[in-house]
C-alpha positions in Angstrom: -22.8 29.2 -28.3 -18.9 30.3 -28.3 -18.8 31.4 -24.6 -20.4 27.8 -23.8 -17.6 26.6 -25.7 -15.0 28.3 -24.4 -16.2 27.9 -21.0 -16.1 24.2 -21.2 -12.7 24.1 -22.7 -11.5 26.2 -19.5 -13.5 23.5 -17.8 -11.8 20.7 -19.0 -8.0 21.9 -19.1 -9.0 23.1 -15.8 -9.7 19.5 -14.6 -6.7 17.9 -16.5 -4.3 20.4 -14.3 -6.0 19.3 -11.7 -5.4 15.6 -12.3 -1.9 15.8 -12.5 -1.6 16.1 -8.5 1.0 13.6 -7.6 -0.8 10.9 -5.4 2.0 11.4 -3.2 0.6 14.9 -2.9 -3.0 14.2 -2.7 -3.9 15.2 0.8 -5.4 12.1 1.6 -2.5 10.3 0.8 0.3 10.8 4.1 3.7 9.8 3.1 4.6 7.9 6.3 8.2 6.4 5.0 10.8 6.3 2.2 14.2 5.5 1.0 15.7 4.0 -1.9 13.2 1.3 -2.3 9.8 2.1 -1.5 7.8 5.3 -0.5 4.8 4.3 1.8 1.7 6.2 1.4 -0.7 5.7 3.9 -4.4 6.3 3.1 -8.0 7.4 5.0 -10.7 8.9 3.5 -13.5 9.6 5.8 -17.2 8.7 5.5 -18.7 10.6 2.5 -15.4 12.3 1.6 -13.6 12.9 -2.0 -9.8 12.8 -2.7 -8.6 15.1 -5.7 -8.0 13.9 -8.8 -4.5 12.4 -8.4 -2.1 10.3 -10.9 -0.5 6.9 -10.2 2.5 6.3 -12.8 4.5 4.1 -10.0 4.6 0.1 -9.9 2.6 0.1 -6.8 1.4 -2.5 -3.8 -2.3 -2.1 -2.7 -3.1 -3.1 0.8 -6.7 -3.0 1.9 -6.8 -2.5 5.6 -10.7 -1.8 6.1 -14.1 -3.4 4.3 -15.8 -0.3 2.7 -18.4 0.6 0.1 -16.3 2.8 -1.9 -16.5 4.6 -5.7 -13.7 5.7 -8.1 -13.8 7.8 -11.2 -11.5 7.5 -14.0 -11.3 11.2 -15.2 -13.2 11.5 -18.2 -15.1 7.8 -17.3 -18.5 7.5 -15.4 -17.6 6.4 -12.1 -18.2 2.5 -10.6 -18.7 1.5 -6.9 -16.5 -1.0 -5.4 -15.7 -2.6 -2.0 -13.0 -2.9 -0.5 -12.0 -6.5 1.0 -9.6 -5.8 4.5 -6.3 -7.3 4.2 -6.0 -8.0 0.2 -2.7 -7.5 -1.5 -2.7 -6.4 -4.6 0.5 -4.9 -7.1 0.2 -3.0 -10.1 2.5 -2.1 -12.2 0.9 1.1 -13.9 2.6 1.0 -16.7 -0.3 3.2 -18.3 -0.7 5.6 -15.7 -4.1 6.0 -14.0 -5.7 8.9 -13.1 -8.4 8.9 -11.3 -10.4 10.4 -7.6 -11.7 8.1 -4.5 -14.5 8.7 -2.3 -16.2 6.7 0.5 -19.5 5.4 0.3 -19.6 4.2 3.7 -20.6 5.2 7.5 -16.8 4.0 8.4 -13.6 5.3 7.5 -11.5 3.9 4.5 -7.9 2.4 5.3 -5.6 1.8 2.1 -1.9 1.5 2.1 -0.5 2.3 -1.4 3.4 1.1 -1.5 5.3 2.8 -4.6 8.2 1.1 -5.8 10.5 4.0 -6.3 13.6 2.6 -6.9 13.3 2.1 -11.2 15.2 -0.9 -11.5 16.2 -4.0 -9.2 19.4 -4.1 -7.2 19.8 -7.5 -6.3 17.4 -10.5 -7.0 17.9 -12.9 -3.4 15.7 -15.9 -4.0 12.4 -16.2 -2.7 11.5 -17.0 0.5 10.3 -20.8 1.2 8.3 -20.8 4.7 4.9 -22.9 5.3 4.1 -19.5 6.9 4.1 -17.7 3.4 2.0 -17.4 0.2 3.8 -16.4 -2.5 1.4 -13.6 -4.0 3.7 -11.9 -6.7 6.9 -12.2 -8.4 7.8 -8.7 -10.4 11.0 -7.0 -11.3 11.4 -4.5 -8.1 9.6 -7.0 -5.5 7.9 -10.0 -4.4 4.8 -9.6 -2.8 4.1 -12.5 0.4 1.0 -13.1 3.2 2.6 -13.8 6.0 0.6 -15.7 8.6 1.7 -15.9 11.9 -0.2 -18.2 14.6 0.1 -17.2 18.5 3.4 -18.1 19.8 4.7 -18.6 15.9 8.1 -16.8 15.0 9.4 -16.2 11.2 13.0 -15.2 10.4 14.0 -13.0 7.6 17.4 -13.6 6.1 19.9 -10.5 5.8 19.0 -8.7 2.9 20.9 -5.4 1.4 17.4 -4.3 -0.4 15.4 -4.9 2.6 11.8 -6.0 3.6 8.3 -4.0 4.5 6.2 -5.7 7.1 2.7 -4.2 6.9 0.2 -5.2 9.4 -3.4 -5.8 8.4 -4.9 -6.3 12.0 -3.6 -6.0 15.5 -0.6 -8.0 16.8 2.1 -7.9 19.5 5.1 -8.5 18.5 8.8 -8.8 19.4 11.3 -7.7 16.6 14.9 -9.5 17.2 17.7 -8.0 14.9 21.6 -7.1 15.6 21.5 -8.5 19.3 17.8 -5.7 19.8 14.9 -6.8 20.9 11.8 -4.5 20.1 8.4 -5.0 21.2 5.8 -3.2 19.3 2.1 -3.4 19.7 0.8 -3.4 15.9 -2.8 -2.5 14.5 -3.9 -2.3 10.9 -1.6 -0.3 8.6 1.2 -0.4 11.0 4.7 -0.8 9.3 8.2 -2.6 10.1 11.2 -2.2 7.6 14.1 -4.1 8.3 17.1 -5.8 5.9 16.4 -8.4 8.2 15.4 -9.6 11.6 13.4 -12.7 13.7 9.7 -12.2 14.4 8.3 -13.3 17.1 4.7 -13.6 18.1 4.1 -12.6 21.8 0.4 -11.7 22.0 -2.8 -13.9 21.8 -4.0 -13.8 18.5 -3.4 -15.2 14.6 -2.2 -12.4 12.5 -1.9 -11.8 8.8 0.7 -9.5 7.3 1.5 -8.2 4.1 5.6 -8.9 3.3 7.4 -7.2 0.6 10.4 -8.3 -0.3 12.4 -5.8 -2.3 15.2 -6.2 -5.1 
């Protein structure tokens, strides 16, 4: 009866250890940018496969780039199923951090981007965008979270901000980028970023596009 005990005590500090991987760490998880503002993690899980237990303890943005059957376990929780709806926004502000794994229950891959707010407190507040392109998704201390919609031959201009934006694209686009007399063209699919402090956006491809728009403070 002791060694049972024992050996599930090892068990379970074993596991907590293990839980307090970094998501940022996690090697599903590829950190694709950062600066002072945001560290862009972007996410794929393949068909049947796991992540580690991992802990999120940063205000966060969740962008669903694919529709998948998925499951996630809270550690010490029985785990729930879930799918995943391509192109949905979503921030959270972990203020109680969450620990937990991710697997896909799916025959396709899993796309996620998970955006951390790194920078602790806000820097400027610029007032929020007003565009009949735009839906105003969130308002929260270190950013404000927009859907940007964008019809073919449509253009969108960001104003010159010092804390800067993050484009995210949620399905395939081309696009011209106009900033400080430049002109870059960029052929966009799903999970595809563009961080600027501000530039013109200019549809030049065929097709309606959504993006995700954070606007940082």
């Amino acid at each position: 009866m002791k060694k049972n005990f024992f050996i599930l005590i090892i068990f379970s500090l074993g596991q907590y250890a293990f839980a307090q991987t970094a998501v940022r760490n996690e090697p599903r998880h590829h950190n694709v940018f950062e600066n002072d503002y945001v560290r862009v993690l972007d996410v794929y899980i393949a068909p049947n496969d796991t992540t580690q237990f991992h802990i999120h303890a940063t205000p966060s943005v969740f962008i669903s780039l694919s529709k998948t059957a998925t499951g996630s376990q809270l550690i010490d929780q029985n785990p729930i199923k879930n799918i995943s709806v391509a192109g949905s926004i979503r921030y959270d502000s972990l203020v109680t951090p969450r620990i937990h794994r991710v697997w896909n229950d799916d025959t396709a891959w899993y796309h996620v981007m998970d955006v951390e707010l790194v920078a602790g407190k806000p820097h400027i507040n610029e007032p929020a965008l007003q565009n009949s392109s735009l839906q105003l998704l969130d308002d929260k201390p270190l950013v404000r979270t927009y859907a940007l919609q964008l019809i073919k031959g449509g253009s969108f201009k960001l104003p010159l901000s010092k804390a800067g934006y993050l484009l995210v694209n949620t399905g395939e686009a081309d696009i011209t980028f106009q900033s400080k007399d430049i002109n870059e063209h960029r052929f966009m699919k799903a999970g595809h970023y563009y961080w600027t402090e501000g530039a013109k956006i200019l549809m030049t491809g065929n097709n309606d596009i959504t993006f995700a728009l954070l606007q940082l403070k």
